[in-house]
N, C-alpha and C positions, 0 to 999 in steps of 0.2 A: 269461369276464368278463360280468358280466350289462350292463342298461342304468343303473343305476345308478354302477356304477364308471366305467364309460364317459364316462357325463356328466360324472365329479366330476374326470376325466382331462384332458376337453377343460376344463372350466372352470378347474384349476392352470395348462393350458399357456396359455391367452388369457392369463388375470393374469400370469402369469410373462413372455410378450411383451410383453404392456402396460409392465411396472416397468422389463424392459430399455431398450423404447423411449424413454419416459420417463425413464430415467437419462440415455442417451445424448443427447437432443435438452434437455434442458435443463441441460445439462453448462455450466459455467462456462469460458468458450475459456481457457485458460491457457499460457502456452509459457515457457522456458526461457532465459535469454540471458546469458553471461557467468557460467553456475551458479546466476544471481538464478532464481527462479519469480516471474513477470511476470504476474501477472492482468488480464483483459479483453480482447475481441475485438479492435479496432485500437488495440492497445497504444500504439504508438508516434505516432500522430493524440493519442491522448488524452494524452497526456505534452506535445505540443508543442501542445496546444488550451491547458492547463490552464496552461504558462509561460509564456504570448504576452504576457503584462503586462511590463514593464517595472522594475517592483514588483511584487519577490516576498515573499511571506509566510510564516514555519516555524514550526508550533506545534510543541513537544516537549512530551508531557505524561508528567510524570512522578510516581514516587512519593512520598509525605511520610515521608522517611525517609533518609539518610549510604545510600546502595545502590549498588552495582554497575551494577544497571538504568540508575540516572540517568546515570551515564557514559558506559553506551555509547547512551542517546538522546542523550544532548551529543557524544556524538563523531560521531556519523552527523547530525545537525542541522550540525554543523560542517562535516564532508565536503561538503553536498549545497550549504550557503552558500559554499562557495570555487567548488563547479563554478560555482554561479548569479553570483558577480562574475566569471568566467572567458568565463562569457557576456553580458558588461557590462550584469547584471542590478543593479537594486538589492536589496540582501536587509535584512528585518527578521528577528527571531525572537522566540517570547516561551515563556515557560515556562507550562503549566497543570498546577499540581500538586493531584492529584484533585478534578478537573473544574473550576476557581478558576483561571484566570489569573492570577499572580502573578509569574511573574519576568520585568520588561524590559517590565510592563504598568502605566501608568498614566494620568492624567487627559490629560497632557500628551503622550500619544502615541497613534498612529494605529495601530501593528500590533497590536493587540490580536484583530485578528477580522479574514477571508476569506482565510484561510490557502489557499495552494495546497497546502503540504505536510504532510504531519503526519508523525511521527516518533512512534515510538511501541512500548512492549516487548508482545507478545501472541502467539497460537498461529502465526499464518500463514507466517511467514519467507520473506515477498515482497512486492513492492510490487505495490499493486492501484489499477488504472487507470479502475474502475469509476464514480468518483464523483465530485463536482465539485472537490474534493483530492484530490490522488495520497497514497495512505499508505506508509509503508514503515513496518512491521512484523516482529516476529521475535522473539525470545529476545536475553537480552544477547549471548550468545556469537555469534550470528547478526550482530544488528549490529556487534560488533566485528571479525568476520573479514571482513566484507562490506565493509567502508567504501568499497574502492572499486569494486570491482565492481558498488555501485549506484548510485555517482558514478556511473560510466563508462555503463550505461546508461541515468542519467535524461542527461548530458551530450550524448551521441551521437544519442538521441533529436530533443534542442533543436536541436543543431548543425548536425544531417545535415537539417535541415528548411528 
């Protein structure tokens, strides 16, 4: 092996350590509970930072279209509103159908916007604790077999706090 190959050897393996380390340490914490995938490092902090109001807020944003999708964000918006008056929350909801607030939104009312939760069809099929709304995301199918399993725990989260 001359010096050449040698070099271009050691220089694949640094890069090859660097991307692993780099995969691993900027890896999104994620854990599992109840079958949900749960995104963010103190999950369960950020679930009960995020329902500490009193008033609670659910945007469902759905599509402009008779869909299967809108069903199961209205059924899982529904699920997540029974857990929250179950925790003698008050709950609004309102519909945004692509990206327009429109249903349960008007001049004469306040829930139109600081939604804690959002509700929503897309790739992830978990709720993610990352951001100033807790999202729950998924596939129709995902939302619909899930309904309670992410009742139970955004519920369990609030409850056990």
């Amino acid at each position: 092996m001359n010096k050449e190959d040698l070099l271009l050897l050691i220089v694949a393996l640094v890069v090859f350590a660097g991307v692993f380390y780099a995969a691993t340490f900027f890896k999104t914490p994620e854990t599992t509970v109840k079958g949900v995938r749960v995104i963010g490092a103190d999950w369960k902090a950020s679930i009960q930072k995020t329902l500490a109001a009193d008033n609670i807020v659910i945007r469902e944003e759905l599509v402009n279209a008779s869909d299967r999708r809108n069903s199961a964000v209205g059924a899982m918006g529904a699920e997540l509103a029974r857990a929250m008056r179950a925790l003698n929350k008050t709950v609004a909801a309102y519909g945004m159908v692509e990206g327009i607030p429109s249903i349960a939104c008007n001049n004469a009312s306040n829930n139109c916007a600081g939604e804690q939760i959002i509700v929503r069809v897309g790739q992830c099929d978990c709720i993610d604790t990352r951001g100033s709304a807790m999202i729950v995301e998924g596939s129709a199918d995902f939302l619909l077999n899930n309904l309670v399993n992410v009742r139970d725990v955004i519920y369990g989260s609030v409850a056990s706090g």
